[in-house]
Phi, psi and omega in degrees: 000306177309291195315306152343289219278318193288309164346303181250010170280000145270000164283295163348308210267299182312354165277299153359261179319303169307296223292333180261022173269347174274307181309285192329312196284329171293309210258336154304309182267010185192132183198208197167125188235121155049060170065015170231155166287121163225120179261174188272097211317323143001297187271350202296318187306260232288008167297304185291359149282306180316291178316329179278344180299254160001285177280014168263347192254292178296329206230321168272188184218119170198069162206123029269148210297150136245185183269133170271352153271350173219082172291162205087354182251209141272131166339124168228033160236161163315074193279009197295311198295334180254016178282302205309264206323308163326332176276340180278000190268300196309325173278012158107013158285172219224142180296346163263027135301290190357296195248355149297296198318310199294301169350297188292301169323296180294347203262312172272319160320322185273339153273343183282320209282335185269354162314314173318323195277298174264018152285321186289309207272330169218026175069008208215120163301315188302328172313271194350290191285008159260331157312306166332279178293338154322311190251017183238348176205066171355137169251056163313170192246000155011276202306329184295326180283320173297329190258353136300308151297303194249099166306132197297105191203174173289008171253040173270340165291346171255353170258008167264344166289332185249026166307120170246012199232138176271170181266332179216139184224046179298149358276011207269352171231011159103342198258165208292286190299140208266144160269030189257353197276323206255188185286354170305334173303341196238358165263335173263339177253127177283310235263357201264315194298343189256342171271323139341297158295332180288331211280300169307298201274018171257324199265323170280245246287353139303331171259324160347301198238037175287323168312333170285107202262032201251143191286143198252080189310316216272303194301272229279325179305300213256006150277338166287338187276315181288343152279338182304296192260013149317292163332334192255340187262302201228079203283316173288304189284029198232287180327284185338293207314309181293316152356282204263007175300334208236326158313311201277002184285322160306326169269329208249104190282296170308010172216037168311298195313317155307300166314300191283016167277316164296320154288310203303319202289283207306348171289318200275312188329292221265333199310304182323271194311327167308310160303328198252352172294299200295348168245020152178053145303189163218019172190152176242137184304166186196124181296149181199107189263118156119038183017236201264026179289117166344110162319144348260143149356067181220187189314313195287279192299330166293347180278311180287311145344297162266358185274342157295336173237344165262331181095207149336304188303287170357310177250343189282301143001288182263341162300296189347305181314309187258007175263350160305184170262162180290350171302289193327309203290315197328315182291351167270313211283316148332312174241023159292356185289316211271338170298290235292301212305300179310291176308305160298338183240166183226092188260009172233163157304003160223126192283002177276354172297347199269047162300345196255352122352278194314304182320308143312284167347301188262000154272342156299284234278007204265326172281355162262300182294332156330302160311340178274319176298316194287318148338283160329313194261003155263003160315353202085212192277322162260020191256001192250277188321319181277325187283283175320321164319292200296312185304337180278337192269357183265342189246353189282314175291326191294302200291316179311304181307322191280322174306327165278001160258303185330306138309025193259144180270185160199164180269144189238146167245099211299104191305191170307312196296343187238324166269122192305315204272340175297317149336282176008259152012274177296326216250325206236018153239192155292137190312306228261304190355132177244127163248149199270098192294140132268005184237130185279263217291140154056042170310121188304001178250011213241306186293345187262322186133004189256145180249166211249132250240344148198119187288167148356105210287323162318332184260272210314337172282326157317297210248016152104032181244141205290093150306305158311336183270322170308309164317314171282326173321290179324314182276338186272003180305307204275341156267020213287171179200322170298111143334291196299309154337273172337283182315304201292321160292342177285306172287012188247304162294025161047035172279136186245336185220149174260133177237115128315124144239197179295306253229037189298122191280327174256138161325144197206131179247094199281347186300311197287335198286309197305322154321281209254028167218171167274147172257102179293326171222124173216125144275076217306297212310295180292342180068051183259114158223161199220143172229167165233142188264043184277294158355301168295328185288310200282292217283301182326295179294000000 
């Protein structure tokens, strides 16, 4: 048993370390004080969804799921992960447990399954554990916009410890290297890393047991449960699975019966929601060539794209490849689709979602320039020396990016427990309630678990809801003068409430709601007031 233990004890201490390196990253960006919620001003935009998301589960009645910033339609996000957690608040953990523990969890799962990968796939810690820091600190040309702001000089080691800034966040500042590389991706979508990781570890047991030609009843029940409920969890990483599922059905001959068991399972599983995805998408794929490469589009600017974003890894890549065994290659070659594919299709109204394609991608394939390094690095004294090079130059934008969470301040927001109007809220309407916002991001009726009749335009739209028709419905709402007009739209969108404050994101004709709704809340302090549109409801029948 000791001798056992001493065996896998670096695998111990390196479980250790991700794991309390998850917890850190998770509980850095999202935590809870004295009664208020604080987030990492990073995390602050894509928050402003989660949460309402969330406390439409814990604090609300929102089933069958709706959007709770754009209510009335059927749910068209993955809503599983934050359904989860709203039941873990709702069973009484305080909401950064809720959405931390799980988080943290999936997140070192998800460090576990590609440790997994490559250790399996090349026998080797040094692989393994260089694979990990490969997909935990991008090796992107970032860094080059960085040592452009801050010229190489003797404060360049205190202005990358004290960096608050990613140096390029394309496309949204205009630069090239994508923001999509570093860890902000998996501290602001909580939801992406526990499907990810499943995803992975479906694939190591599956090249695992390829010696075996016997059909694996345990692979298919929990590779069918796991497709089955992608669509409610991941919708993109649901693409992926059939993608490289149908690849490894190809390569991996002994273990077809399996795989097609796993589609078959994951199919009847996923069918209820594939319908129901498919009757109220809002946007149809479309080829879009070259993801976000700069117009126009060729042979030169796609290259010059990614050898900008990916780095060093552009070419490390494909030696990996070929210095592997034909066993080896499979697992790239499996997830060679998801570049191309990522490159070619456009499956949302905005084409930078498909950034969680790469994102995948580039954690296989991270595990070949790891080999290559490794390689390097059985060279002798300078095949060590050259090899520790390539690892600083495979890490450096990834490391400059982690300093800019690390260093990220937040903003705090006054829970239920502090806040009046949320307590409000919360105590004294319906669970179900739709209020009609004049306020967007973290609106106190959003923060009770009631949903708001349009959030940030930007989140529904993103996900394919005529949002332009809504902006208006909302501003004429809010400017109404018809009584009767007026009611008859509150009962046709089922608004039970108006909520105002001083600080108002819309024009708001305070004349009319005071004349014509009752005023239910009013706060001089927060300067809140909430009215109900029963009254109004009434003169209309």
């Amino acid at each position: 048993m000791r001798a056992k233990f001493k065996k896998y004890l670096p695998e111990v201490i390196l479980a250790s370390i991700a794991l309390a390196f998850s917890f850190w990253l998770m509980l850095h960006t999202f935590s809870w004080q004295d009664g208020s919620i604080l987030i990492a001003s990073k995390a602050w935009s894509d928050f402003a969804s989660h949460i309402p998301l969330i406390r439409s589960f814990s604090l609300g009645d929102n089933w069958p799921p709706e959007y709770p910033i754009f209510p009335g339609e059927p749910i068209r996000y993955h809503f599983l992960f934050y359904w989860g957690v709203g039941i873990l608040e709702k069973l009484g953990l305080r909401i950064d447990y809720a959405l931390n523990i799980p988080s943290a969890l999936s997140f070192f799962l998800l460090l576990l399954s590609i440790y997994l990968l490559a250790r399996h796939l090349f026998k080797s810690r040094f692989v393994a554990s260089l694979s990990v820091l490969l997909f935990l600190f991008n090796g992107s040309f970032s860094c080059l916009e960085f040592f452009r702001a801050h010229p190489l000089s003797i404060n360049t080691l205190s202005d990358l410890l004290n960096n608050t800034t990613f140096p390029s966040f394309g496309p949204y500042d205009g630069k090239t290297v994508s923001a999509f590389w570093n860890l902000n991706v998996y501290t602001n979508q909580r939801h992406l890393a526990l499907p990810f990781s499943l995803l992975l570890l479906l694939v190591y047991f599956l090249l695992k047991d390829d010696e075996d030609k016997k059909v694996s009843r345990t692979q298919i029940i929990s590779g069918g449960l796991f497709i089955g409920i992608l669509p409610f969890a991941h919708s993109s990483i649901f693409a992926m699975a059939i993608l490289v599922l149908g690849m490894l059905f190809i390569l991996l001959k002994r273990r077809r019966l399996t795989i097609v068991g796993i589609f078959f399972l994951g199919f009847v599983l996923s069918l209820p929601r594939v319908i129901f995805l498919g009757r109220t998408a809002g946007f149809t794929p479309i080829l879009q060539l070259g993801y976000l490469t700069p117009d126009p589009v060729n042979f030169i600017s796609f290259s010059k794209y990614w050898f900008l974003n990916l780095g060093l890894s552009f070419l490390l890549i494909p030696v990996g490849f070929l210095l592997s065994s034909r066993e080896q290659r499979r697992l790239l070659v499996a997830f060679l689709p998801l570049f191309l594919v990522g490159n070619l299709v456009q499956f949302t109204i905005e084409m930078a979602g498909n950034h969680k394609f790469f994102n995948v991608f580039l954690a296989v394939s991270n595990i070949y320039v790891a080999y290559v390094v490794f390689c390097v690095w059985k060279s002798k004294l300078l095949g060590k020396v050259v090899a520790s090079f390539l690892i600083i130059f495979l890490t450096l934008s990834g490391v400059i990016d982690f300093f800019a969470i690390k260093n990220d301040s937040s903003y705090k927001i006054e829970d239920y427990s502090k806040n009046p109007d949320v307590l409000w809220i919360r105590d004294n309407t319906p669970k179900n309630a739709v209020f009609l916002n004049s306020t967007y991001l973290y609106n106190p009726a959003s923060l009770a678990g009631r949903k708001i009749f349009l959030g940030w335009p930007y989140f529904a739209w993103s996900l394919g809801h005529d949002t332009n028709k809504r902006d208006f419905e909302q501003g004429a709402l809010l400017l109404a003068k018809n009584p009767e007009a007026t009611c008859g739209q509150f009962t046709k969108n089922n608004i039970e409430y108006v909520v105002v404050s001083q600080e108002n994101n819309l024009e708001v004709n305070s004349k009319f709601l005071q004349n014509s709704l009752k005023n239910v809340y009013n706060n001089p302090r927060s300067g809140l007031l909430i009215f109900s549109t029963e009254g109004c409801i009434k003169h209309v029948r």
